[in-house]
N, C-alpha and C positions, 0 to 999 in steps of 0.2 A: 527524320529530318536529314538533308543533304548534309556531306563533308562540305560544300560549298558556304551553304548556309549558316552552317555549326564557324566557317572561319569570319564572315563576316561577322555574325553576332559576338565572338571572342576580338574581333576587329573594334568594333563600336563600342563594346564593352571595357576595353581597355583606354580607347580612347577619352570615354566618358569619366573612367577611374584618374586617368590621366588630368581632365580639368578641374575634375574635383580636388585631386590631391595638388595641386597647384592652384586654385584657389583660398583652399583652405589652408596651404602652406605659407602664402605668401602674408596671410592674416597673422598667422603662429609666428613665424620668424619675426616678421615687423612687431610685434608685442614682446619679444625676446630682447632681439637688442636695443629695444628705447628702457626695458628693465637694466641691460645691464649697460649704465652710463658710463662706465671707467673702462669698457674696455675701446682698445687702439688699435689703428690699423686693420679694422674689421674689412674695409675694400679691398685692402691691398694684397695684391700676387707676391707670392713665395715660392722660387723653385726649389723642390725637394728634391733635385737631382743631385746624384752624386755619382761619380764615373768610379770605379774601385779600380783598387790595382789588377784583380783578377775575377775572374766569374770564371766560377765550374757544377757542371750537374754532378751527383752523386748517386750512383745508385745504390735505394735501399735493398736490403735481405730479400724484399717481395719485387724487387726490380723497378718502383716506385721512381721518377728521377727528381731529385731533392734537388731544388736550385739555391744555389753556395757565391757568394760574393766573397772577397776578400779584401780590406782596407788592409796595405802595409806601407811604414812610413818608409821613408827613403834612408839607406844605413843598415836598417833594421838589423840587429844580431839573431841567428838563428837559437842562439840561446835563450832569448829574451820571453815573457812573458806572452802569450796570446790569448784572448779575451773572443771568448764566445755567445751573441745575444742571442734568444729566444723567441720571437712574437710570441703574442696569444690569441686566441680563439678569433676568428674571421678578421683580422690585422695578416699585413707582412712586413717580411723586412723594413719597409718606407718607414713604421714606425719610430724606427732606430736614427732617423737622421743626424740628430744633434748630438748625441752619446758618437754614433764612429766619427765624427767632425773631432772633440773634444778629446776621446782616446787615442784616435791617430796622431792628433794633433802631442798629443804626450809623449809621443814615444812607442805604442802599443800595437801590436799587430789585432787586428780586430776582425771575428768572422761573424757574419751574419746570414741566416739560411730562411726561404720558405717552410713551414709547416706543412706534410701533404694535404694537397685539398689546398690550400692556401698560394695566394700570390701568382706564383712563375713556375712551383712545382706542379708536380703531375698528381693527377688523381690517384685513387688508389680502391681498391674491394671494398662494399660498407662494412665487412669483417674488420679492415685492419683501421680503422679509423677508430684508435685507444691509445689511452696515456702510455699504457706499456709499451703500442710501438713506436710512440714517437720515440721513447728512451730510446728505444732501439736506432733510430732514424740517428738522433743525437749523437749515439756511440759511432757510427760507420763517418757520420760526420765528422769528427774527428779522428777518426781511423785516419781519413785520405786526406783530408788538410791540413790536421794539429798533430801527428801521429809521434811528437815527441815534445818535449819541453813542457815548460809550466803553463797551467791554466788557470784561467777566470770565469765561473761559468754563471752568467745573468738570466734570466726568467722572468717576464712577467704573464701575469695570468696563467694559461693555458702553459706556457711556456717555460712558466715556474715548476708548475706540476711534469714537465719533460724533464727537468733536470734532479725533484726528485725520486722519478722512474728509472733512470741513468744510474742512481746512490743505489736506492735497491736491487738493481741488476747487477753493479757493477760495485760494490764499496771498493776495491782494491784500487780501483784507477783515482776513486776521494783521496785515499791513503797516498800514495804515490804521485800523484801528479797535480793535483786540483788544490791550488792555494786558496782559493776562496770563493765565495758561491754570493751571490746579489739574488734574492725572494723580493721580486715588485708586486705589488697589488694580485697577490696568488692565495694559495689557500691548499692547505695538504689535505683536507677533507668537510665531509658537513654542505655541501653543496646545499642539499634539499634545503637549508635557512636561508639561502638569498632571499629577499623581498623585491629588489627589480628598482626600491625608491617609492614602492606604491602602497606602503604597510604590509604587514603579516599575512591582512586577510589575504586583499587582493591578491599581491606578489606570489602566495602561494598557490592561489589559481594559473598565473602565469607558468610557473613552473610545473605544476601539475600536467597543463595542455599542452603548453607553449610545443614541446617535441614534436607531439600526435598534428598540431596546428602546421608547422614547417615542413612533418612529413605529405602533408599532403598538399603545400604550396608548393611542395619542389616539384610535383610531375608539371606544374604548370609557368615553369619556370620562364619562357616568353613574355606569358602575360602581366608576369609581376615586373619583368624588365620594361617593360613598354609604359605601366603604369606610374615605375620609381621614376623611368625619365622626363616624364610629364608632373613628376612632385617634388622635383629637385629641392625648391626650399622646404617640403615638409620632413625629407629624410636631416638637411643641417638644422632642424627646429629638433627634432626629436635627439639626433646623435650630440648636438649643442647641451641639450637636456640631461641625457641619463651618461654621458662622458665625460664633461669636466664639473671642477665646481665650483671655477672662477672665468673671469671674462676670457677669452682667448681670439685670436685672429680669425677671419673671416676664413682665410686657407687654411688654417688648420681645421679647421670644423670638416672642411670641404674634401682634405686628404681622406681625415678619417671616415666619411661617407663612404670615399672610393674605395677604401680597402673594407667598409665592414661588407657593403650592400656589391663588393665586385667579389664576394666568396657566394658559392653555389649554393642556391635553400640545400642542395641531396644532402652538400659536406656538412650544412651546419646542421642538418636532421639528425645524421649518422655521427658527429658527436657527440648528440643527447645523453645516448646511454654510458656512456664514459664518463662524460661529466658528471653526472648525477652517483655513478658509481664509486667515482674517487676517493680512496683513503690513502694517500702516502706517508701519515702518521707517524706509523715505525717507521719506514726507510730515514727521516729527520734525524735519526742515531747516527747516521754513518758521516752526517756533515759538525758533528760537534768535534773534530779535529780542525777544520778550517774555522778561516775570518768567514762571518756571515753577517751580510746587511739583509734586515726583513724593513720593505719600504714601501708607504701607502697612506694614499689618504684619507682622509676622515670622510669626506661626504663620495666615497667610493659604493655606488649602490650595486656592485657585483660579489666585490672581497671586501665586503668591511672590514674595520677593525677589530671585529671579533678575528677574524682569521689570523690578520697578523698576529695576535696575541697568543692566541695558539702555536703558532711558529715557535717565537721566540720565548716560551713557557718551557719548550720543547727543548731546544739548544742552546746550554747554558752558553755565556757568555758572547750572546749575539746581539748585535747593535739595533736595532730598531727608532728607524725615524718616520716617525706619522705625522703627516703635511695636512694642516685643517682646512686649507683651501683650497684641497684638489679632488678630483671624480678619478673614476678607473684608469682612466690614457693619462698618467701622471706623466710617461715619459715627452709626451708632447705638450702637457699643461706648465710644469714647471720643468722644463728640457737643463738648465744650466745649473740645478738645485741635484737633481740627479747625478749629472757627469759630475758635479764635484765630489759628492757620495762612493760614487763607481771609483772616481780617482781616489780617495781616500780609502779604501775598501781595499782596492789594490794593493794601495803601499803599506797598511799593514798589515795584510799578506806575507808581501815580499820581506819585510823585514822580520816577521814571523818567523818563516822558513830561513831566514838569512840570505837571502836574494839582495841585489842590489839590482836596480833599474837602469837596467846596461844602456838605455838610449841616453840619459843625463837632461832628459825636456822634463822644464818647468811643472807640476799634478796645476796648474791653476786651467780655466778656459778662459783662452783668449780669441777665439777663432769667432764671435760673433760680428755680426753686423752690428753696424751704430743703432741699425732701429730696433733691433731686439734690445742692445743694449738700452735704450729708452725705454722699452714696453717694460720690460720686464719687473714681475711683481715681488715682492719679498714677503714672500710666502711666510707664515704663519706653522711654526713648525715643534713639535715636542719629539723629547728623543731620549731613549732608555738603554742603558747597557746591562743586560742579565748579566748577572755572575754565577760563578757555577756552584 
């Protein structure tokens, strides 16, 4: 058969996949949201823009270049506290929107970075796509923007598991420097139990293939672009689905499409074996000097709350708060339930260590819009302090 041939058949073929999945999308979504009747604001535009003070690439160890954002408030003491967040697995930065709005807005200098593979950084070797290098990636990251002063180091997902590959590389920098560590919807090991939301059985055939199935969708990574763009509402039916576990805005479904389905099938192939490898169990020893929030919610079909519980089993006297009405993207589900967490987590930290919060801004958030302030749900929430 011709290359000629072979492109229109992969032409038509796509096309085809393309009405399909937008037919059939447009069926799923419209049965989604007349299910969920309380939620608000599902039409409406939200810009997730936010200009930082500074943006810088960093390069990693493997010369990788890690894109670095910096939120700092105006005043800011070079002494003062800085807060470092994490995405997780096919998310970037954008995740973080409402958390640097609310920490900045406190007083807090706030960094937030690409994942390689992810967002605005640069790709990297299918070798070096492991939790150990992101630790790595984390440490240089602060090497060149946090390289002094106190930290805050937050994680979710993927991201959680970077900070702690960061403890077991590095316990000395825990010791010395890191007031306190935020565990969102992550999991220090036991991958192979996810179920995906789909039962044991299934879930675990997901997991079984689901790699071997991505590795082989990434050589044909066009055709799956051409097809997501023609199924736009079937990708916010499905990420609406296995993401949250209450109603949420139209744009927010929509952000999180762009950041799962804008990450490469190769990168999310190549962190198959990583994930599924994950044990950072022990390293959880080196954060029971710090304040630690373990935070997640109940209908989370990624890091249930088996995970968290293992966390905070782990490090005595860590606060854990499990939200019943939220899915995996907690930070975007209940955005303003978090940042008061993150700000409370902080200050007792700070006053832990004997820090005082050199800026003197209010820990409340005050920086929303009126219509959030309307939507917004009061979440349903239980919350446990281990003792040691």
């Amino acid at each position: 058969m011709s290359q000629a041939r072979n492109s229109t058949l992969v032409g038509v073929g796509a096309g085809v996949a393309a009405a399909g999945l937008a037919a059939v999308g447009a069926i799923a979504v419209d049965r989604l949201w007349r299910d969920r009747r309380h939620a608000i604001a599902l039409g409406e535009d939200e810009d997730f823009t936010i200009v930082p003070s500074e943006t810088r690439v960093v390069l990693a160890d493997d010369g990788v270049p890690l894109h670095v954002e910096i939120d700092q408030p105006e005043g800011w003491d070079e002494g003062g506290t800085t807060v470092i967040l994490c995405h997780g697995f096919t998310l970037d930065l954008r995740c973080w929107f409402y958390q640097r709005q609310a920490l900045t807005e406190a007083g807090y200098r706030v960094v937030t970075w690409d994942l390689r593979g992810h967002g605005s950084s640069g790709e990297g070797a299918t070798e070096s796509y492991a939790i150990e290098q992101l630790g790595v990636d984390l440490a240089q990251v602060i090497a060149d923007v946090a390289p002094t002063g106190d930290l805050v180091l937050a994680g979710h997902s993927m991201g959680g598991m970077t900070v702690m590959a960061l403890a077991e590389a590095d316990p000395g920098l825990f010791r010395e420097r890191v007031l306190g560590v935020a565990l969102i919807s992550t999991s220090a090991g036991g991958l192979h139990r996810i179920t995906w939301g789909l039962g044991s059985l299934l879930g675990g055939v997901v997991t079984r293939f689901g790699p071997t199935v991505l590795r082989e969708l990434s050589t044909h990574q066009d055709f799956v672009d051409s097809a997501l763009r023609g199924g736009r509402e079937l990708q916010e039916f499905f990420v609406a689905r296995g993401s949250f576990g209450s109603p949420v805005p139209l744009s927010v479904v929509r952000l999180t499409a762009d950041m799962i389905f804008g990450t490469p099938l190769s990168v999310m192939s190549a962190y198959g074996h990583t994930l599924e490898d994950h044990d950072k169990r022990t390293a959880l020893a080196h954060l029971v000097d710090q304040e630690v929030l373990v935070f997640n919610g109940e209908k989370d079909a990624l890091t249930s709350a088996v995970h968290s519980r293992e966390i905070v089993e782990a490090v005595p006297g860590a606060e854990h708060v499990l939200v019943r009405d939220a899915g995996h993207i907690i930070m975007l589900e209940h955005p303003d339930l978090l940042s008061q967490e993150l700000l409370a987590l902080i200050s007792r930290a700070e006053r832990g260590r004997g820090r005082a919060h050199r800026a003197g801004a209010r820990h409340t958030v005050t920086n929303l819009s009126k219509r959030r302030r309307e939507r917004e749900s009061r979440p349903s929430r239980s919350r446990s302090r281990q003792q040691a």
